[in-house]
N, C-alpha and C positions, 0 to 999 in steps of 0.2 A: 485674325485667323492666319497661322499658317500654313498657306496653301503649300508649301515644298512640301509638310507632311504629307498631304492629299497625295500629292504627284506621288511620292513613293507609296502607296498604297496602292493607288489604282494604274500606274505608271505614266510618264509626263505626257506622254499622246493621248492621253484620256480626259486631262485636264485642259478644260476650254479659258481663258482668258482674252480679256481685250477687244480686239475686230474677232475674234473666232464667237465669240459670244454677241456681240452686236450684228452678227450676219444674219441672225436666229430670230424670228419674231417669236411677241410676249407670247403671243398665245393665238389658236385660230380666229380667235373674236377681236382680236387685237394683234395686229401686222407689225407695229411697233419696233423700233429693237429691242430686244433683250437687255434689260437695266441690270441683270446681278452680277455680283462679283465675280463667280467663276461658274464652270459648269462643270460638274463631276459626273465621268462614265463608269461606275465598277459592272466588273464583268461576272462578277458570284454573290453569294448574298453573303459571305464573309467578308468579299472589300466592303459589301455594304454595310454590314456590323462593325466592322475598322473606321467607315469614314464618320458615320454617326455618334462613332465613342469620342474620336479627336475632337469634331464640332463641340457634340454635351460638352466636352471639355475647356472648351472656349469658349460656351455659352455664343455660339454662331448660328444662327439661325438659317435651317436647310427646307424648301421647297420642294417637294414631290414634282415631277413634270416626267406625263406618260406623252402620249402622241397629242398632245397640246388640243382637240376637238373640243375639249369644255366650252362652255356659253359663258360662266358665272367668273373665270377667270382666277379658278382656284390656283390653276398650276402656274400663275404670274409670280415671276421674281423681282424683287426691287432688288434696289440698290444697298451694299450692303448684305445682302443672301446669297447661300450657295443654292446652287439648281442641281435638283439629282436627277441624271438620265439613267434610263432602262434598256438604253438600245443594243449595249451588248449582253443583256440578259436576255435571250431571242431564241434560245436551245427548249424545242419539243425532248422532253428528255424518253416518254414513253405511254405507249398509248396501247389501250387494251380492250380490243374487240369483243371479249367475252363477259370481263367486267362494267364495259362500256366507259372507262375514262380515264382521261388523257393529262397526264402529268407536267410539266412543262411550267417554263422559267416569265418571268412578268413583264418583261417587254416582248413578247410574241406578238403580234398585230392579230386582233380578229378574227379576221379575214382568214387570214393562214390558219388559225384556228378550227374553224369551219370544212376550209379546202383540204385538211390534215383530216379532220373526221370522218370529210365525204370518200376519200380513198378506201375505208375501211367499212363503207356501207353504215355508215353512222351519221350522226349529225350534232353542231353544238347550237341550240336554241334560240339563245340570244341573238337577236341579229339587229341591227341599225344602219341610219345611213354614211355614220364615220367608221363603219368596219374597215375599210383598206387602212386608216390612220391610227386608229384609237388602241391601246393597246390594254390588255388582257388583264393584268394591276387594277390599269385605270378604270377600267369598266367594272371591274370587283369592289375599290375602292371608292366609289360613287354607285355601287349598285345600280347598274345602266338598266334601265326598262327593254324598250323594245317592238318589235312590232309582235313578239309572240307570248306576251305577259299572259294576258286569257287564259292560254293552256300550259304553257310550261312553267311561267313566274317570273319575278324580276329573276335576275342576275344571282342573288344569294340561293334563288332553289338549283341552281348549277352547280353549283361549290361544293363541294363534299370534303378539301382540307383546303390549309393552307400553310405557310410558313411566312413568318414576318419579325421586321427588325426592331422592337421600341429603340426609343431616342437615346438612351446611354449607351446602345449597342448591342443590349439581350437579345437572341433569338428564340422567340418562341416558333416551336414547329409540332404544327397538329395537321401530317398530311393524308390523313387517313381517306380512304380506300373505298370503303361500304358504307352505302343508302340506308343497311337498317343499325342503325349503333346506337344506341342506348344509354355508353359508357360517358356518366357522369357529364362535366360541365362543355359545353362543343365552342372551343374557343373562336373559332371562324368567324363566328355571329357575330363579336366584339369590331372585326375589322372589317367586315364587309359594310359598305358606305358609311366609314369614317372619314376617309378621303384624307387619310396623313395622317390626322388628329392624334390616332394612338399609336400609329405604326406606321411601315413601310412593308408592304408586301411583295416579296422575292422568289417565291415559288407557289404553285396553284395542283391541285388534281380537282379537275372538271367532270361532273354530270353527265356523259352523252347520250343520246338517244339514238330511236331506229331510224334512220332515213327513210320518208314518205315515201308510197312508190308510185302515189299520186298526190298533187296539187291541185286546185279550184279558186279562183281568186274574182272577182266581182267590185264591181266599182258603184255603188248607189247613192240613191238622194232621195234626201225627207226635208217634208215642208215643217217639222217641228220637231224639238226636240224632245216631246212625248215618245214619238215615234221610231226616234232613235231607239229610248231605250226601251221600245216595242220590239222592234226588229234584233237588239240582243236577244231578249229571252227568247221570241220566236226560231232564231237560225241555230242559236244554242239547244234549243230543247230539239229540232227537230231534225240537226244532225249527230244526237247521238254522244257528242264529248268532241266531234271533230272538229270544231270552229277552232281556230290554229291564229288567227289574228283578225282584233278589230279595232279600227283604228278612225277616230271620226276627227272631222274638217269642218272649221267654219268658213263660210263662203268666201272673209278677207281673205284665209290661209291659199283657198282651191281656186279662188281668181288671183290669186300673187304666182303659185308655182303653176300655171296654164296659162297667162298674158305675159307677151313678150317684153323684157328680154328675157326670162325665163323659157328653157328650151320645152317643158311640158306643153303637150295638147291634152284640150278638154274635151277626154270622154264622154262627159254630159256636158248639156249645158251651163251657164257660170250664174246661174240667176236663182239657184236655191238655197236655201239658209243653212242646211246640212248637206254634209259628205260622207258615208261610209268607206273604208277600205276593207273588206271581205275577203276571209281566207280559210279553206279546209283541209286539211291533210289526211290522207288516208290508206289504204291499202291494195284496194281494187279501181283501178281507174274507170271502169267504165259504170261501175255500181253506184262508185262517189261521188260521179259528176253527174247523175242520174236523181242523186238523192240530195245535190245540191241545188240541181235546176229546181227541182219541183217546191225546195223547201224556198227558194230565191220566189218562183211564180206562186206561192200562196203569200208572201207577205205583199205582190206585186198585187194582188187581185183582193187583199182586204184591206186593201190603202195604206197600210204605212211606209212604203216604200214607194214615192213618185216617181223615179223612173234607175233604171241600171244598167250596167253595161259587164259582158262578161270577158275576161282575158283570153286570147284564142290562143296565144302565144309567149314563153317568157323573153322572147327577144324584143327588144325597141318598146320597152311599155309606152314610152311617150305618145308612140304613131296611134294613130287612129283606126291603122288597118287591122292592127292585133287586138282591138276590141269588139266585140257583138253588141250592140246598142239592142237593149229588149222592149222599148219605147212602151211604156207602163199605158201613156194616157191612153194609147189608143189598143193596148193588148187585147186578146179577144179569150174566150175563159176559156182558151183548149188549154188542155195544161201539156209541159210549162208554161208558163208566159212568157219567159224570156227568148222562148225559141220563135217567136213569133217574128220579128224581122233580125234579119243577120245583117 
């Protein structure tokens, strides 16, 4: 491959070579150095249509690499590969309160993502815990899940267009706008968790929603997992549509992130076979969290939930102090049950 083409395309401080590439681990799951030949930064999805026609044309084989979070180690470069970064693709290009979504370029992080929606009294969905890292491509490109699948969906019910580079360099761009569109074939679907396979994704217009003006979050534990998925249908039917995340633990998982060196404290005790994570989102704070205690103290009081704890505060979730322990064994039937000890 000839990298001097790359360099004039993306221009030569864009192109990583040598120790600038071995400074870089493989990837978050692997600290490694960086084995590939070069690393290319285009800063449009035209350099990126540019770099991908010269590769096809060298038959060079090019690696996707967003904010490297993968487990599975898709975005590792060998030796011999070019690595494509997205970090000067980082431009929110325009974001629209009324239609509710936000346009912007594929190396965005997250995180920013989110913090960009919350200014406008919006919000973006999706959320995990490599949002500071992970970036916006990437999580389109692997269809990231999430803690709010339940109610919003993976990652593709966010997406409403996209634009993207196949490998000779063609840009396909379908960035459309509107939730109800009907029109014919909706190319999106093709590259949302392909993860490179068919494309390179270079620009996004997102989904947003209304920002809660209340939150309710609950930490619980079941002696079975019948009961588990007791307590779905149960908190689901009897808030309504508002259960916003559920997200369940087996006891390796909730005694690894709560015993030291892990900085997590355990809420409950570490000696039950399940773990919920409980979440509602809503409208009226005092209503919701009214109609989450009671719907929390009837699963507490016909046994499928053996004991839970409710979040008093979104600071320090670790601490112990920011949670209300509703100690199930020994509740008494005034309802809620959870109110029973603080």
């Amino acid at each position: 491959m000839d990298l001097a083409r790359l360099a004039e395309i993306v221009g030569r401080e864009a192109l990583l070579t040598g120790n600038d590439v071995r400074s870089r681990a493989t990837s978050w799951a692997d600290q490694s150095p960086c084995q590939a030949l070069a690393l290319v930064r285009p800063a449009s999805t035209e350099q990126v249509s540019q770099v991908l026609a010269a590769c096809h044309a060298a038959s060079q084989p090019v690696v996707p690499m967003g904010g490297l979070t993968g487990l599975v180690k898709g975005c590792a470069a060998g030796p011999g590969e070019i690595g494509l970064l997205f970090d000067r693709l980082n431009r929110i290009e325009n974001v629209d309160p009324i239609g509710r979504t936000m346009t912007l370029q594929a190396g965005v992080a997250v995180q920013t993502v989110q913090d960009e929606a919350e200014k406008h009294g919006l919000m973006y969905p999706v959320d995990f815990g490599a949002r500071g890292s992970a970036q916006i491509g990437g999580s389109v490109a692997t269809n990231a899940g999430g803690n709010g699948v339940i109610r919003y969906g993976m990652t593709r019910d966010s997406v409403l267009g996209l634009e993207a580079v196949l490998a000779d360099g063609t840009v396909i761009s379908s960035l459309n706008r509107m939730i109800k569109n009907n029109a014919a074939y909706d190319l999106k679907h093709l590259f949302v968790g392909s993860e490179g396979t068919l494309g390179v994704i270079t620009r996004l217009v997102l989904r947003l929603r209304e920002q809660p003006r209340s939150t309710q979050t609950a930490l619980v534990a079941c002696a079975s997992f019948q009961d588990v998925i007791a307590v779905l249908k149960h908190m689901d039917a009897s808030l309504g549509g508002s259960l916003s995340a559920f997200e369940v633990m087996w006891n390796e998982f909730y005694r690894l992130v709560t015993t030291p060196p892990a900085k997590g404290t355990p809420p409950l005790a570490q000696d039950f076979p399940y773990y919920i994570l409980l979440e509602a989102s809503g409208g009226d704070a005092a209503r919701d969290q009214e109609q989450f205690e009671a719907a929390l103290g009837e699963a507490i009081e016909s046994g499928i939930v053996a004991d839970a704890a409710m979040a008093t505060s979104k600071r320090s979730p670790t601490s112990p102090k920011n949670w209300r322990t509703c100690a199930a064994a020994a509740a008494s039937r005034t309802r809620p049950a959870c109110r029973v000890r603080r």
